[in-house]
Every structure is written in structure tokens, then in C-alpha cells.
C-alpha positions as CSV (number, residue, x, y, z in Angstrom):
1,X,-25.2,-71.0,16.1
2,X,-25.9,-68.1,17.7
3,X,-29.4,-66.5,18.8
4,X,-29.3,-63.4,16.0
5,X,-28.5,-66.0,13.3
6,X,-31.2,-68.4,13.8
7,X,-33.8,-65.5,14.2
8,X,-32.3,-64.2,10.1
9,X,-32.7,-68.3,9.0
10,X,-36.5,-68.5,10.9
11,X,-37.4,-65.7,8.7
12,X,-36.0,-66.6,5.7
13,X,-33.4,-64.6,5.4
14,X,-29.3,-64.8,4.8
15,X,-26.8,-65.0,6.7
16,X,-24.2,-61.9,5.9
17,X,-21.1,-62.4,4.4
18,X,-18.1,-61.6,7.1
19,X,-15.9,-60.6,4.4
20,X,-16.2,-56.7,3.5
21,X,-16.1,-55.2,0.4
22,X,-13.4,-53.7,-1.5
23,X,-13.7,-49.5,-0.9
24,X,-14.4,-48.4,-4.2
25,X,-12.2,-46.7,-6.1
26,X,-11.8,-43.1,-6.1
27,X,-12.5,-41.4,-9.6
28,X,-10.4,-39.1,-10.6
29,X,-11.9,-35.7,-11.7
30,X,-9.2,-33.4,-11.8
31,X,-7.9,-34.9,-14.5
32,X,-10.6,-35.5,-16.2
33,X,-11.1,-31.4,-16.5
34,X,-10.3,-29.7,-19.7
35,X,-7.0,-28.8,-20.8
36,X,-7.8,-24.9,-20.1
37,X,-8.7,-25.4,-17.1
38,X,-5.7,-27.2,-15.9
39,X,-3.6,-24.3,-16.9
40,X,-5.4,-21.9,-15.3
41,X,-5.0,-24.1,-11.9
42,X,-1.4,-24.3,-12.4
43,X,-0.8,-20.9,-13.3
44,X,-0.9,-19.9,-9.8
45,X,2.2,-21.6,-8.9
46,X,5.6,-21.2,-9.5
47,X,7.2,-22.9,-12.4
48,X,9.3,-25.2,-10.5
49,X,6.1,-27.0,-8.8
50,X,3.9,-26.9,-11.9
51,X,6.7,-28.6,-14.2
52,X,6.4,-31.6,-11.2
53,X,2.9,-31.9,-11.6
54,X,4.7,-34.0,-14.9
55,X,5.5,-37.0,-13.0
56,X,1.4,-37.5,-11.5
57,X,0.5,-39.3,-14.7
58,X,0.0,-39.4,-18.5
59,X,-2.3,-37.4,-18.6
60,X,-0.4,-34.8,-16.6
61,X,2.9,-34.9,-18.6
62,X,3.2,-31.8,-21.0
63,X,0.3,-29.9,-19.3
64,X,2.8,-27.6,-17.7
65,X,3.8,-26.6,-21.0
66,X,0.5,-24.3,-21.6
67,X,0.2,-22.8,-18.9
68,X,0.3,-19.1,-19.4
69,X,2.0,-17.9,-16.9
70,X,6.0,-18.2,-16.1
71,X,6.9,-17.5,-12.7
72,X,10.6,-18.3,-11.3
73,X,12.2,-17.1,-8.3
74,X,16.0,-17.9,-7.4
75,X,16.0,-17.5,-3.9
76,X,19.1,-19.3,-2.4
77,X,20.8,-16.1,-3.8
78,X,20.4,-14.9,-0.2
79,X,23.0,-16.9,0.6
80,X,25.8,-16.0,-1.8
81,X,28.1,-14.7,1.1
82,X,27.7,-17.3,3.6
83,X,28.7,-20.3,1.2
84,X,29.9,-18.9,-2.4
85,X,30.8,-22.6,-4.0
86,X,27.7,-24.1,-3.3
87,X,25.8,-21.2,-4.5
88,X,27.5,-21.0,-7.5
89,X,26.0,-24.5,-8.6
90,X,22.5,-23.9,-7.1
91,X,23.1,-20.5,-9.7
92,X,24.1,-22.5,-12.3
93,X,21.0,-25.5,-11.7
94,X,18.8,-22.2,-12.0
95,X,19.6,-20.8,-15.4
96,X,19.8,-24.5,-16.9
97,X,16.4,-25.0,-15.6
98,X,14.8,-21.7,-16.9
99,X,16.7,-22.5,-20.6
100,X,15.0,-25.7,-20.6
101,X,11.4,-24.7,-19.5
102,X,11.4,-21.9,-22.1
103,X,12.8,-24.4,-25.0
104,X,10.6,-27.1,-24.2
105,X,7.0,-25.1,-23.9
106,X,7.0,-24.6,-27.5
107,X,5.2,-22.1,-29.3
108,X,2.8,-21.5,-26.7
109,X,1.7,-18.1,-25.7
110,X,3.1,-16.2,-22.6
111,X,0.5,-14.6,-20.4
112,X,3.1,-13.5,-17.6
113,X,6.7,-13.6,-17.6
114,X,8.4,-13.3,-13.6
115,X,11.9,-13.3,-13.3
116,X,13.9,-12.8,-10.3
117,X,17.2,-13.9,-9.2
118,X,20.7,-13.0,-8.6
119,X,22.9,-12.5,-11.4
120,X,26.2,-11.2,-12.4
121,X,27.8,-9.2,-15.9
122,X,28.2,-12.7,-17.4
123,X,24.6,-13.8,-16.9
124,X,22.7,-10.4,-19.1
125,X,22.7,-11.9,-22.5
126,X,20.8,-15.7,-21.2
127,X,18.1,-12.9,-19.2
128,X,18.0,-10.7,-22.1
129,X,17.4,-13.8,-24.4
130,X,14.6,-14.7,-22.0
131,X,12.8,-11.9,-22.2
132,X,12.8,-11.6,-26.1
133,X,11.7,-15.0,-26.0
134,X,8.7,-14.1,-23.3
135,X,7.9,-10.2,-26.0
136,X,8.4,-12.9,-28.5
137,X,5.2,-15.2,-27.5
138,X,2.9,-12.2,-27.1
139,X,3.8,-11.6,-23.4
140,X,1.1,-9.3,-21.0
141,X,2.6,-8.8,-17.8
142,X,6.4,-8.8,-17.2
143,X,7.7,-8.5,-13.7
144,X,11.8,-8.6,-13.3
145,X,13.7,-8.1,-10.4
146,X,17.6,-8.5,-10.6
147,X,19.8,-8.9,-7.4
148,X,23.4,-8.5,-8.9
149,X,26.9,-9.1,-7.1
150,X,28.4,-5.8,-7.6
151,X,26.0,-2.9,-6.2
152,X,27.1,-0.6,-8.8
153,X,26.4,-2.9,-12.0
154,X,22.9,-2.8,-13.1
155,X,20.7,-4.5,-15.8
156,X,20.3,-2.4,-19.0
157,X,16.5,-3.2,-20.6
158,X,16.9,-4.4,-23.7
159,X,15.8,-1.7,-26.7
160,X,12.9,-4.2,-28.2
161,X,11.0,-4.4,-24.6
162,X,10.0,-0.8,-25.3
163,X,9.1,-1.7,-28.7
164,X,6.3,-4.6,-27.2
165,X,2.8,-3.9,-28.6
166,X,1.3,-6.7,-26.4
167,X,2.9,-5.6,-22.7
168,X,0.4,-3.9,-20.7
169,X,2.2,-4.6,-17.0
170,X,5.7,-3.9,-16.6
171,X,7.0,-4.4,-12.9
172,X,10.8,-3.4,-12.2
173,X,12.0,-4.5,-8.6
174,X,15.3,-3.4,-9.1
175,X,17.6,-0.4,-10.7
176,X,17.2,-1.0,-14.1
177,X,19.3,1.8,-16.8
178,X,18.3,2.8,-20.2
179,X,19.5,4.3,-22.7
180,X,17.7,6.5,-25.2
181,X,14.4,4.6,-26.3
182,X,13.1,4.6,-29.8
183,X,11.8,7.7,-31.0
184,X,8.4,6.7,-32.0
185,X,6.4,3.5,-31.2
186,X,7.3,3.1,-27.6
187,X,5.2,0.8,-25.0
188,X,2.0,1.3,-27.3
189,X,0.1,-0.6,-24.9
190,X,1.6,-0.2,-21.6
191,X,-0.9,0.3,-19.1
192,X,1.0,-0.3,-15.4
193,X,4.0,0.2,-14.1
194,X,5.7,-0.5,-11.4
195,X,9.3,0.8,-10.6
196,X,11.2,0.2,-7.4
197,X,14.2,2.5,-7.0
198,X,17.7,2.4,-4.7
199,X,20.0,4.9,-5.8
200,X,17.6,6.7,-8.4
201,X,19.3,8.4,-11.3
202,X,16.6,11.0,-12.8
203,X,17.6,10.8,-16.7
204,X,17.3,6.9,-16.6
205,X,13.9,7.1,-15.0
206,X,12.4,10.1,-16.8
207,X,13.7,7.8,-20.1
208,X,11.0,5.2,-19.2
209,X,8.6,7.5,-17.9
210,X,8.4,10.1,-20.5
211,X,7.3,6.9,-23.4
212,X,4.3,5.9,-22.0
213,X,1.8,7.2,-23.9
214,X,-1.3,5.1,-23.0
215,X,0.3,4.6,-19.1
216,X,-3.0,4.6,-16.4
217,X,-0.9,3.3,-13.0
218,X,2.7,4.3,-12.1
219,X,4.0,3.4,-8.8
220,X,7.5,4.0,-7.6
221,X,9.0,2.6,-4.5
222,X,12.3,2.1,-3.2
223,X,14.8,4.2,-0.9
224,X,15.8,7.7,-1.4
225,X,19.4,8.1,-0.6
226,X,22.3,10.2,-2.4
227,X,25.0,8.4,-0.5
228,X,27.3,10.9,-2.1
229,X,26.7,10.8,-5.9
230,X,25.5,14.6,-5.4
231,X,27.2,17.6,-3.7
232,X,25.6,19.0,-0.7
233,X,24.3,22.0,-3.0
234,X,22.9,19.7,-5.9
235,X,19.3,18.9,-6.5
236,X,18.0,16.1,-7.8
237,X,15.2,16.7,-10.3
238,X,12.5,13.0,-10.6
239,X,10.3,14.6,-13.7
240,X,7.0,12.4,-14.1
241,X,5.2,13.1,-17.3
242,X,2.1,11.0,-18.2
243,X,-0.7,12.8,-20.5
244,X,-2.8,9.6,-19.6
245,X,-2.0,8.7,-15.8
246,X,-4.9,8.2,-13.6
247,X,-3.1,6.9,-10.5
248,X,0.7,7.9,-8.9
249,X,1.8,5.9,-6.1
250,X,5.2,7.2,-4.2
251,X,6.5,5.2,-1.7
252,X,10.0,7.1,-0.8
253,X,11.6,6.8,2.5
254,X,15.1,8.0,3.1
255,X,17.8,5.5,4.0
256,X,19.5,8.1,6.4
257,X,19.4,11.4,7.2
258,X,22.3,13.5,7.1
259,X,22.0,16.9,7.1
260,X,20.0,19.1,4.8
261,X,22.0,17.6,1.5
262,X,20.1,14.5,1.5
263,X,16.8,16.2,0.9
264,X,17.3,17.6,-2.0
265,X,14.7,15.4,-4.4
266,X,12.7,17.7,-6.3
267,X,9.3,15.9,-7.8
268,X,8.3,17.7,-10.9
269,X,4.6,16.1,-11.7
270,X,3.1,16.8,-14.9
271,X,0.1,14.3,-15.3
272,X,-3.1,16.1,-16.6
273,X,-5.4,13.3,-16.1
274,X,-4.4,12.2,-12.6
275,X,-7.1,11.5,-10.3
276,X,-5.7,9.5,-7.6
277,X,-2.1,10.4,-5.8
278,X,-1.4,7.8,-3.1
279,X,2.3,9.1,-0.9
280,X,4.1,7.9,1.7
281,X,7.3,9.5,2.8
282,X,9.5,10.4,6.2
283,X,11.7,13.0,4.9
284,X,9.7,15.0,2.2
285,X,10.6,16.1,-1.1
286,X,9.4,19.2,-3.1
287,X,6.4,18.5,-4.8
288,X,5.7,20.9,-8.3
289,X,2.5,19.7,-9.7
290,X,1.3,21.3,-13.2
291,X,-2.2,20.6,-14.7
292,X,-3.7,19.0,-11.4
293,X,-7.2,19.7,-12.1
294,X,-8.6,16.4,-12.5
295,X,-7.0,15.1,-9.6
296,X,-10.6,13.5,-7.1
297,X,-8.6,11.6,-4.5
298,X,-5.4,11.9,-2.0
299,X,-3.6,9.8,0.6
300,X,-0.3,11.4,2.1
301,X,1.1,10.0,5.0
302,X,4.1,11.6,6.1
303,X,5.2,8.9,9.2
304,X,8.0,10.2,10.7
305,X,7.7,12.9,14.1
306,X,11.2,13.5,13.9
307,X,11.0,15.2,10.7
308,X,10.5,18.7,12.6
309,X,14.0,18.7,14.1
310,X,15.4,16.6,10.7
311,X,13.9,19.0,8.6
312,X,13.4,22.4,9.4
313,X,11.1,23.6,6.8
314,X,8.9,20.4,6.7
315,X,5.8,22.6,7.2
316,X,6.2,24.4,4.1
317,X,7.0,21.7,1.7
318,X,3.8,20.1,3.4
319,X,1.6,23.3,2.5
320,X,3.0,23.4,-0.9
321,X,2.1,20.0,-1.4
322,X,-1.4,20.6,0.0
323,X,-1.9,23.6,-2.4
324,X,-0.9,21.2,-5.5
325,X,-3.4,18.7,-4.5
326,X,-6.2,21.4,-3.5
327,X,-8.6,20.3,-6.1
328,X,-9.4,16.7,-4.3
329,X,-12.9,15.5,-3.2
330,X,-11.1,13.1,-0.7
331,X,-8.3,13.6,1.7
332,X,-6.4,11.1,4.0
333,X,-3.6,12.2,5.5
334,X,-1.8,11.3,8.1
335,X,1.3,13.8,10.1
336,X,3.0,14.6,13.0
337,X,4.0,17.7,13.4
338,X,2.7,20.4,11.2
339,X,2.7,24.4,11.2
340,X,-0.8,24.9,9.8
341,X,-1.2,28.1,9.8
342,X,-0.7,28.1,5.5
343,X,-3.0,25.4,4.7
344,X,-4.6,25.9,1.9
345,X,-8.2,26.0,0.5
346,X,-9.9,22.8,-0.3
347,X,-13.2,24.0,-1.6
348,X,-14.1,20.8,-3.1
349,X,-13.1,18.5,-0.2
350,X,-16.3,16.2,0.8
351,X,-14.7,13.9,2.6
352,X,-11.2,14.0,5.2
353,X,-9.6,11.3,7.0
354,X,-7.1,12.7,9.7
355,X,-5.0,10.2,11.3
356,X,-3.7,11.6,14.5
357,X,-0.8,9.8,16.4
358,X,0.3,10.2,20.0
359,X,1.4,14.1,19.4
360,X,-2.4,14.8,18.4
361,X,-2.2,17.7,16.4
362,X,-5.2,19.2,16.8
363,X,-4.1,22.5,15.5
364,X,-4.4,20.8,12.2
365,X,-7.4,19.5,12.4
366,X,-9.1,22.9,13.5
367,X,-7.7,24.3,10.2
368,X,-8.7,22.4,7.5
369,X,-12.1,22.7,8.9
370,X,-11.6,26.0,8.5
371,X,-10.6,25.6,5.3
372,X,-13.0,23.1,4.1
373,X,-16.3,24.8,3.8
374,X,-18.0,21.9,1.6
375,X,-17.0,19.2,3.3
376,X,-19.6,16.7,4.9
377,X,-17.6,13.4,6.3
378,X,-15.5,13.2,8.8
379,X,-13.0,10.7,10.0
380,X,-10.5,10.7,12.7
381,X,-8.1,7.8,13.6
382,X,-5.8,7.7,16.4
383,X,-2.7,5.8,16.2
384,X,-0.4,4.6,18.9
385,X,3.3,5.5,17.9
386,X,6.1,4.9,20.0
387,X,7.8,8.0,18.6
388,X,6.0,10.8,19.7
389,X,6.8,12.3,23.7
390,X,3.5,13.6,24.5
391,X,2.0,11.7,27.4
392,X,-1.7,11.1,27.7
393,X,-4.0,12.0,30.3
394,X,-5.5,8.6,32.6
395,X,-8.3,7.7,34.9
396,X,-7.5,6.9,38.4
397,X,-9.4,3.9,39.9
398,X,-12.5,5.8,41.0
399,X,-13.0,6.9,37.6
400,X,-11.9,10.3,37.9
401,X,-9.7,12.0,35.5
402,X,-5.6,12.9,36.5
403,X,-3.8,14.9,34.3
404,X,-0.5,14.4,33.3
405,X,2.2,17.1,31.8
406,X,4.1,15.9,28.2
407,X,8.2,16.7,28.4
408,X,7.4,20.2,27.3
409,X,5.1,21.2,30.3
410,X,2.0,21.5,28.3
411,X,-0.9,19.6,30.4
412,X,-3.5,17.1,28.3
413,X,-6.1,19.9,28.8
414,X,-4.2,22.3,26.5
415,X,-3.8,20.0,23.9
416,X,-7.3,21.1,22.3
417,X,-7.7,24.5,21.7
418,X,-11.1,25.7,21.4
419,X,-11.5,27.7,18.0
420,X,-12.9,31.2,18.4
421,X,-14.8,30.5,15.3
422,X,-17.1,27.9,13.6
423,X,-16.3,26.9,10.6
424,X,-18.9,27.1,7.7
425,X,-18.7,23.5,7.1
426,X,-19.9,22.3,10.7
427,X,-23.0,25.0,9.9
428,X,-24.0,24.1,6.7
429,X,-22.3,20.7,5.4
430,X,-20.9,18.3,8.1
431,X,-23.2,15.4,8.3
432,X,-20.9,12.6,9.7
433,X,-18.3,11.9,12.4
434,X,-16.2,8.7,13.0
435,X,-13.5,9.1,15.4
436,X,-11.9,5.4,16.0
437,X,-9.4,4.4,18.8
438,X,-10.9,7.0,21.2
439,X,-9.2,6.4,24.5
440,X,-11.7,8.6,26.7
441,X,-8.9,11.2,27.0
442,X,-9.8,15.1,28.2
443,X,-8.6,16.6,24.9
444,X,-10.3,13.7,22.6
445,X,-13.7,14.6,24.8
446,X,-13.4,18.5,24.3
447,X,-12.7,18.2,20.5
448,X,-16.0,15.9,20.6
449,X,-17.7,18.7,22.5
450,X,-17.1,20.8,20.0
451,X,-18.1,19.5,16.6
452,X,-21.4,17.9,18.8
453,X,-21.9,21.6,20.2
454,X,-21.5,23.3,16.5
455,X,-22.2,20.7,13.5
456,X,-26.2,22.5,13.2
457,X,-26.7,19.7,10.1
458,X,-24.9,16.6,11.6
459,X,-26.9,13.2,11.8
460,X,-24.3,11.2,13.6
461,X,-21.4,11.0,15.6
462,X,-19.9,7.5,15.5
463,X,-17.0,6.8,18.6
464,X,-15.0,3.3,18.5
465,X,-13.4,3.1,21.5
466,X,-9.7,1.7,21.8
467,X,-7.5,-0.1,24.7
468,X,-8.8,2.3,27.7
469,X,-10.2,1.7,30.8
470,X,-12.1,4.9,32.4
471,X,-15.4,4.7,34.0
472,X,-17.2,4.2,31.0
473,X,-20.9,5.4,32.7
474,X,-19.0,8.8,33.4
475,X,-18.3,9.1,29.2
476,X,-22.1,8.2,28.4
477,X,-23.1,10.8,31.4
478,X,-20.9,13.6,30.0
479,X,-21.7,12.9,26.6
480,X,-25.1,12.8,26.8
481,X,-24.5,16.5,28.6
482,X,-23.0,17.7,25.8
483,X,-25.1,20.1,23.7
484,X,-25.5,19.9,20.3
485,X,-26.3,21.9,16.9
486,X,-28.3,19.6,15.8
487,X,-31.3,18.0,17.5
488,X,-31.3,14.8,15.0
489,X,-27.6,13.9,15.9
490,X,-27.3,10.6,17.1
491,X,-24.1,9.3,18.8
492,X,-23.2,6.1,19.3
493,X,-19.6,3.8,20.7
494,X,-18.9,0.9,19.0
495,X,-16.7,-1.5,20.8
496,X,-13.9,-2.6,19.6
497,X,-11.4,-5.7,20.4
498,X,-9.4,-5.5,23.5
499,X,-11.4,-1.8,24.7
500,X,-13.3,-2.1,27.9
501,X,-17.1,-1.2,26.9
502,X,-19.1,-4.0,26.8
503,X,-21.6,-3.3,24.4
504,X,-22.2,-1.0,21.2
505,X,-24.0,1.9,23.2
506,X,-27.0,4.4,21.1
507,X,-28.5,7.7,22.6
């Protein structure tokens, strides 16, 4: 007997049993929770894994039959060309699978009905029967995207989706036609909606559109291409009417460009109650906006610098759209190349966002100050783009600065122009500056300068510095030379990743 178990017997104690316990068991509290909030758990999967969660137990067997939310995705369509037979029956497994989900949930209610997947002529009537089923069981949300075999067969919505009095979301991800909706009585409670486009025919669009009497949110994205359905002289009107819209999102590249005959989209905007406009496009479209006035907020970026030699009178569809828009309180915009001299007023603009690529158009810039008297908050963002020619001037090793001459022959230095003016809003309103992804370039120092030597009311200038490596002693040196308007201004850099200062830096 060993030394440790004779001390345990001399004090009276007992000898422990070698054999361990059994680990207790683990309880089981997920499925202990309330029916209510299993379905909510399971609602944020797709159908296919809730309807497995059958198999855990019991308790778990019809619980996927309440959940409120529908989502199935058929995504071996991808495949169709590569191997057709085998396709075919994954195709056919689908369907059978979507019948038997909607027939065996019952009368249950249907929060959110998501359907996408690949389909042919023959395969309309089970998708429209789907989604009468769906409108049927007091659907909210509906989001449908159809990926047919023949590109120029499309999915007609069904005439009793715009009757729905519960839908409030309606997302199409594909070209959907329609004929002429009810008269009366359409989409009383539509609220969203989201359209993606390819191939856009305006009377089908304008059809949904022009029935959404309660609509808040429209967003339309997709590619803009005529691809021949129009003549090089025809012009295809997109009307948008919404008396209740508060927010228009366009997202409308061009496929390809060819010529001046695949410009001609013409956007005819008549939403009084608009208050946010979000756009991105390369090539850009007219743009006719009628009863703008409550419009607060605007974000156009316009991404492309080819568009000057693509589009020969880019600038003045740009200043048109600016002078539709003139109402906002907040601006972001981001362009290449730009004519400014047309820009028009924004006496209400507070705040601007000017994103300015490798081109820097500072021309643009110097304008809408100009043109801006009220405004008060400034932000400007560089952004590398592998488009734009324009090279930038560098540091050599001993910190001095080298200039370098763009394909053009127009040096760094001559980049920013010095206004022979001051604005009214850097006397009188201007009271912040961020300019993020400086590089510590000549022309990014001198447009510093300026609104430093002339913003009389500004309180800071904040500077976050990008992927640069100048002396960065000789930037606080020369900053700190710099005079300025106002004698509260504080300006301080703010590192961020990958730039070479070491330390957030105040004076």
C-alpha cells in the first residue's frame, strides 16, 4: 500500500474510487425553445437545409413547416451547357421538391417567398402556381429571379400578383413582361422594389412602375444595351412615375459601346417626393427630372474616364443632371473627366463629397465651391484607378520633390490651378475638411494651401494619408508654414494602413 494511501486511512478518510464517472449528459436546450422561436432560427436558411433539420428528432419533425420564410435556389442551372442530361434530372428533382414543400406546409402563413432557378416555356404554369400559392398565404416579400433557356423568352407576371394587398417587397432579378395591369386596385401595399433589367423594354417597365401608388424604394439595376432592337436614330424613353417615392437607385452600365446609337436612354423622372437619388453609370443617359424639390440627398458616380472620347457631350448631360438635382443638401459624386464650366447652383448644398481618381480634376472641385456658397463640410477622396494616364509627382530618396510630365505634357505643378477668387463659402460657411488617401503630392499640397490660406471660419482640416513615402517631417514643416484664414483651424494626419506616418500627428 502505498505512502499517500496509508496517510488518507491514518486520518480516517477513504480511499478514492479508480473508476470515473460517467460525463453527464448534455441537455438539450434548443429544442426545448418555443415553437416561434425555432422558425425564426430556421428562417435564415434556405429551404433545402431547414426541411433536414426533419430528420434531428421528434421534436424537430414538422417544425420546418412554420417557418415563414421560403427560400429556394436552383443553382446547378449553371451547368446546363456543359452536361444537358444530367441537368435535366437535377431540373426535374427541383420542381418536385418545391411542389412538395409548398403542399406539405399547410395552411401556414408565408412571410417571404424566393424563387430562383432556371426554367423553360413548359415550366411557367408550376412557377405561376407557386406564386398564387405564396399571394395566397398572405405573402410580404417576394423575390423571383428566372434564368430561362432561350434569351428571348421571358416570364410574364401573373395579373393577380399586382392585385396582392399583403406584398410590400417585390424583387425582380430578371426580365420580367407585363401586360396591361388592372385598372384600379394595383400593388395597394407595395412599398419596395427592386427591378434588374438586360434588354429593357420601356412600356413593360413603365407598366409596373406607373401602379405603385404607395411605392417608397425603387431600384433598378441591370445592363443597358440595345444590341439592335433600335435604329441608330431611335431613343429609348425609361418614364419613372411615383407620387410617393422617397428613394431611386440606378445602377446602369452599358454592355458595349458602339457608337453614339447605343446612348440613346432618355430617363424621364417624375417623383415629387423623392429625397434620395443614388446613380451609378459609365455611359450616361439623359436625365429630365420634374417636381424635384424635395429631393435632400445625391450620390452619382459616373466611373468610367473613357467616357470623354466615348461620349462627346458627357459634360453636358452631366450639367443637366446637376441642375435636376440642384435642390440637395448633400452631394457625393464621383467623375473623371468633366467640363465644369456649366455647373450649376447648389444654394442649399451643406455638405460635398468629391471623389477624385488619378486624373484629379481639380477644375471641378474649384467650381462647385464656387457655386456652393452655403456649404460647410468638405470631403475629398482619392482613388487609385488604373484607367486614367495622368502620372503623379514622387519624392526622391532625400526627400525632395521630382516632378514628372502626364502623356499630355502638363507637369504635376499645373494640375492645381489657383482660383483668382475666393469663394463665399470658404469666407463665411466652410467649417470642415477631410481629404483621405493624400499621397503628399505637389498639387494635393497646393489645393490644401489653399482652402487652409482662405477658409476665414474653418475649425479643422483632417488629412489621412495613403500608400506614400515622402519625407514626412518635410509635410508637417510645410504645413505648418502654411497660412491660414482662420486662427482656430486645427489640422491634423491620421494614419492609415499600409501609409508610411507613424503616428496620428496634431498642430
Amino acid at each position: 500500500m502505498g505512502s499517500r494511501v496509508k496517510g488518507l486511512l491514518l486520518m480516517g478518510g477513504k480511499i478514492p474510487n479508480k473508476k470515473s464517472n460517467p460525463p453527464a449528459r448534455v441537455e438539450d436546450k434548443i429544442s426545448k425553445l418555443p415553437n416561434e422561436v425555432l422558425c425564426h432560427i430556421l428562417s435564415f436558411l434556405p429551404t433545402k437545409y431547414a426541411v433536414r433539420t426533419s430528420i434531428l428528432s421528434t421534436r424537430w419533425k414538422n417544425v420546418w413547416a412554420f417557418v415563414p420564410n421560403l427560400d429556394f435556389k436552383y443553382v446547378e442551372a449553371k451547368s446546363y451547357f456543359f452536361n444537358k442530361k444530367k441537368d435535366k434530372s437535377t431540373s426535374a428533382g427541383f420542381f418536385t421538391f418545391v411542389d412538395r414543400v409548398i403542399c406539405l406546409r399547410g395552411s401556414a402563413d408565408i412571410k417571404k417567398f424566393c424563387l430562383h432557378c432556371s426554367c423553360g416555356s413548359k415550366d411557367f404554369a408550376g412557377i405561376d402556381g407557386w406564386i398564387r400559392t405564396a399571394i395566397q398565404h398572405n405573402v410580404v416579400e417576394l423575390d423571383l429571379c428566372f434564368e430561362t433557356t432561350d434569351k428571348d423568352l421571358a416570364f410574364e407576371l401573373p395579373q393577380f400578383i399586382f392585385m396582392c394587398k399583403t406584398l410590400v417587397v417585390l424583387k425582380l432579378r430578371s426580365n420580367c413582361i407585363t401586360n396591361a395591369p388592372p385598372a384600379s386596385g394595383c400593388f395597394p401595399s407595395l412599398k419596395i422594389l427592386h427591378v434588374r433589367v438586360e434588354y429593357p423594354v420601356n412600356d413593360s417597365m413603365e407598366k409596373i412602375f406607373s401602379c405603385c401608388p404607395v411605392l417608397e424604394d425603387l431600384t433598378i439595376d441591370g445592363l443597358l444595351t440595345i444590341d439592335g432592337l433600335l435604329g441608330s436614330d431611335d431613343v429609348l424613353n425609361f418614364k419613372i412615375s411615383a407620387p410617393e417615392l422617397k428613394t431611386l437607385r440606378l445602377i446602369l452600365p452599358h454592355r458595349k459601346w458602339v457608337g453614339d446609337h447605343d446612348h440613346q436612354y432618355c430617363f424621364l423622372i417624375n417623383c415629387p417626393k423623392v429625397e434620395n437619388i443614388d446613380l451609378k453609370q459609365d455611359i450616361l443617359s439623359k436625365y429630365l427630372f420634374k417636381n424635384a424639390k424635395s429631393l435632400v440627398k445625391a450620390s452619382l458616380n459616373l466611373f468610367s474616364h473613357a467616357v470623354a472620347d466615348l461620349q462627346p457631350d458627357f459634360s453636358n448631360r452631366a450639367n443637366a443632371l446637376l441642375a435636376g438635382i440642384s435642390n440637395v443638401k448633400y452631394l457625393s459624386l464621383s467623375a473623371h473627366v468633366w467640363e465644369a464650366c456649366c455647373v450649376p447652383a447648389f444654394d442649399n448644398l451643406n455638405e460635398l463629397k468629391l471623389v477624385l481618381h488619378d486624373c484629379y480634376n481639380w477644375d471641378l472641385l474649384t467650381e462647385l465651391l464656387k457655386r456652393s456658397p452655403n456649404l460647410e463640410h468638405l470631403f475629398l477622396e482619392h482613388e487609385n484607378d488604373e484607367e486614367c494616364i495622368c502620372s503623379d509627382e514622387e519624392y526622391s530618396e532625400d526627400g525632395s520633390s521630382k516632378e514628372e510630365y502626364s502623356e499630355d505634357g502638363c507637369s504635376n505643378a499645373e494640375k492645381w490651378n489657383t482660383p483668382d477668387f475666393v469663394p463665399i463659402c470658404l469666407v463665411s460657411h466652410l467649417k470642415t475638411v477631410s481629404i483621405r488617401g493624400f499621397q503628399g503630392h505637389l498639387h494635393e499640397r497646393e489645393a490644401a494651401k489653399y482652402l487652409l490660406e482662405n477658409g476665414e471660419v474653418l475649425r479643422k482640416m483632417t488629412i489621412y494619408t495613403g500608400d506614400f513615402l515622402p519625407a514626412k517631417e518635410k509635410i508637417y514643416k510645410e504645413f505648418s508654414m502654411f497660412q491660414r484664414g482662420s486662427r482656430t483651424c486645427q489640422v491634423e494626419f491620421i494614419e492609415e494602413a499600409g501609409s508610411s506616418f507613424d503616428n496620428d500627428y496634431v498642430y
